[in-house]
C-alpha positions as CSV (number, residue, x, y, z in Angstrom):
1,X,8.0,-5.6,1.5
2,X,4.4,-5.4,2.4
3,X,4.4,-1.2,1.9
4,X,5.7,-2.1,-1.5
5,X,3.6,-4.8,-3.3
6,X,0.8,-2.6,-1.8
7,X,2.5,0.6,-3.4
8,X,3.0,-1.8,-6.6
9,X,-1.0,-2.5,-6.6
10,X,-1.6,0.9,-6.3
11,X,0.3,1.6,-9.6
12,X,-0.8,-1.3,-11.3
13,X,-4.6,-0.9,-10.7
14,X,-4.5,3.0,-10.8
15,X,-6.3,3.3,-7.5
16,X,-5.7,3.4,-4.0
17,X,-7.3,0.9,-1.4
18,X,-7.4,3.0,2.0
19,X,-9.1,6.3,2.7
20,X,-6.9,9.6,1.9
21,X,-8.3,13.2,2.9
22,X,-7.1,15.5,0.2
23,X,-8.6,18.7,-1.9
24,X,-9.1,18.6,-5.7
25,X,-9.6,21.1,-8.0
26,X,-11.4,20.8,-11.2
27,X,-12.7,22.9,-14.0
28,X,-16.0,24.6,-13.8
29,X,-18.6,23.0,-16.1
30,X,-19.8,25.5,-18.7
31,X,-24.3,25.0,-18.4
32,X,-24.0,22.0,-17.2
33,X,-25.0,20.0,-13.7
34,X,-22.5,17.4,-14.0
35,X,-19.1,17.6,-12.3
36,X,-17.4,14.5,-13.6
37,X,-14.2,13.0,-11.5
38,X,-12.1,11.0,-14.0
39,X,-8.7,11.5,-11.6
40,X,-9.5,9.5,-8.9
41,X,-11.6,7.3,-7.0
42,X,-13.8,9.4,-4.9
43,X,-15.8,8.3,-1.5
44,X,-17.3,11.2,0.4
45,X,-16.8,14.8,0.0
46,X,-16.7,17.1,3.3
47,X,-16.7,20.6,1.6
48,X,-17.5,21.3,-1.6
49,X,-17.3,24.8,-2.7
50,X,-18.1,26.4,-6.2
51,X,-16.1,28.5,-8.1
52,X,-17.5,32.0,-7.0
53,X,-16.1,30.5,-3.3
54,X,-19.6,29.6,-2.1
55,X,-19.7,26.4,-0.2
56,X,-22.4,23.9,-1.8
57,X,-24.8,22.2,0.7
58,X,-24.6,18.9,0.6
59,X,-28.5,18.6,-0.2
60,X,-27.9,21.2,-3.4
61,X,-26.3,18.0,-5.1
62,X,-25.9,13.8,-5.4
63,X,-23.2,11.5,-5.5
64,X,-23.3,9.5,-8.4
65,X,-23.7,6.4,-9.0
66,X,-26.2,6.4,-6.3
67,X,-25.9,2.8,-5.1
68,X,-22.0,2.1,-5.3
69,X,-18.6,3.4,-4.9
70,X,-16.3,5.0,-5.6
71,X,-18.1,8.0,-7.0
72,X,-17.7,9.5,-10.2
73,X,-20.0,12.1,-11.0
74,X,-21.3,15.4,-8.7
75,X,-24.9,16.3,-9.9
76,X,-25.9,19.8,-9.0
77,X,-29.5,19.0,-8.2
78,X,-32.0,21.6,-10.5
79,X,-34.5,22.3,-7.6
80,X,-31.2,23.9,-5.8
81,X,-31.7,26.6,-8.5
82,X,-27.1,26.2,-8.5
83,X,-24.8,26.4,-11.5
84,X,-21.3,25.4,-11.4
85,X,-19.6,29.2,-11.2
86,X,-16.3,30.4,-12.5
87,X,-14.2,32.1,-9.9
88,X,-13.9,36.1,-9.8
89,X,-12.0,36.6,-12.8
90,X,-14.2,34.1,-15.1
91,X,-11.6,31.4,-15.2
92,X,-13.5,28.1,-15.1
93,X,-9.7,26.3,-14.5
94,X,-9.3,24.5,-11.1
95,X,-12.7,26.8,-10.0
96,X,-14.2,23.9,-8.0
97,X,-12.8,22.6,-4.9
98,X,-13.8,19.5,-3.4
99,X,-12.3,18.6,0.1
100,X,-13.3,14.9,0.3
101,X,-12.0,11.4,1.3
102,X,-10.5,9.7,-1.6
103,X,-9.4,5.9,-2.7
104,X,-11.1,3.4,-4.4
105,X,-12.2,1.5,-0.7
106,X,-12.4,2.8,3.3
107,X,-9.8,-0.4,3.5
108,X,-8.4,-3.0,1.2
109,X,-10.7,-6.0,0.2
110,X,-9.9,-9.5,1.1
111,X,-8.9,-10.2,-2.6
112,X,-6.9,-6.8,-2.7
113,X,-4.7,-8.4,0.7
114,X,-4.6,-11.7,-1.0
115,X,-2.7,-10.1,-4.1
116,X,-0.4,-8.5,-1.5
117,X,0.7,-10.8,0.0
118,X,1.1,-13.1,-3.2
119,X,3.6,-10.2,-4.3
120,X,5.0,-9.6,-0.8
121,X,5.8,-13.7,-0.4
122,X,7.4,-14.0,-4.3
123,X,9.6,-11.1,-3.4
124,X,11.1,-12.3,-0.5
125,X,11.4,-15.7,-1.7
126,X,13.1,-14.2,-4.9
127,X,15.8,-13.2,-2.8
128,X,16.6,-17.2,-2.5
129,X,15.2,-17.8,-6.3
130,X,12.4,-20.0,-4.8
131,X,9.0,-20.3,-5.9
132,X,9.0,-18.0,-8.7
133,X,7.2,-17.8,-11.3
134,X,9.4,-18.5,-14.3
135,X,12.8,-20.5,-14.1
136,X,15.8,-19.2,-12.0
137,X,19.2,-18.5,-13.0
138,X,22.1,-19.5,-11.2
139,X,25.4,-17.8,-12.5
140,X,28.8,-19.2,-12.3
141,X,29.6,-17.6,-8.7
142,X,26.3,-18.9,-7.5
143,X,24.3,-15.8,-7.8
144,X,20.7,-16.5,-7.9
145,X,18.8,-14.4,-10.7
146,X,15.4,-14.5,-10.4
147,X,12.2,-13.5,-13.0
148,X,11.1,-10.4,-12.4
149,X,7.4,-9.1,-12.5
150,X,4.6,-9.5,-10.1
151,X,3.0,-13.1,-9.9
152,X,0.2,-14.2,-12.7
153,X,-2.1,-15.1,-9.9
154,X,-1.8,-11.6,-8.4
155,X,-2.6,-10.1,-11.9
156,X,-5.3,-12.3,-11.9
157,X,-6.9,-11.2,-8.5
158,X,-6.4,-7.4,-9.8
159,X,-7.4,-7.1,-13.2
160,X,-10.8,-6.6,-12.4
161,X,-9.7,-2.9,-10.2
162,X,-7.6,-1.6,-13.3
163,X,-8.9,2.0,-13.9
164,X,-9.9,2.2,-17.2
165,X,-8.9,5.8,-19.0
């Protein structure tokens, strides 16, 4: 029940809360120095490699913002003299790949636990129709239907972690 609300927060909010090593490919900026990550929540990037297959130092660019994550934004630095490059038959689609550790948090916040377990306790005590948020039903043959939904003081916690797009 616990794997689920979490799954459930992780649809909800459109992030994840716990570290995931994966590699992303995006589009190779044309004259620009700004990479911008708009599909997910980024923390730390391990290799970064441009689209001409040249790995990027990590002191050729900044993580930005500079003082918070996740990150958003991979700034080429101009004293690293770099462009973003296209790959070897000028196609700027999926050019740049960027090994990293992605999710919105390391590990889940205590506010991010609270809301799972406020989901993980309504859905097991659905099961018995207690403690719900809206009124039960009770059918003729005594089976409990319960609300469905995830708890308004879950929604409450998590409303400020919605991914905005």
């Amino acid at each position: 029940i616990i794997e689920a609300a979490s799954r459930l927060i992780d649809t909800y909010t459109g992030r994840t809360f716990y570290a995931r090593t994966e590699t992303h490919y995006y589009n190779a900026p044309d004259g620009e120095y700004d990479l911008w990550i708009n599909d997910d929540d980024l923390l730390t990037i391990t290799t970064l490699t441009n689209g001409d297959g040249t790995t990027i130092s990590a002191s050729d660019y900044k993580l930005l913002p500079l003082n918070k994550s996740p990150k958003y934004q991979i700034y080429l630095k101009p004293s690293s003299n770099l462009i973003w490059a296209f790959d070897s038959n000028s196609e700027s689609l999926g050019a740049i790949t960027v090994l990293g550790t992605w999710g919105y948090s390391a590990t889940a916040s205590d506010d991010i636990k609270q809301a799972c377990l406020i989901i993980a306790s309504a859905e097991y005590k659905r099961r018995f129709g207690e403690n719900t948020s809206a009124a039960a039903t009770v059918t003729g043959a005594g089976v409990v239907i319960t609300p469905q939904g995830m708890p308004k003081s879950a929604v409450d916690i998590l409303q400020k972690y919605r991914k905005l797009i």
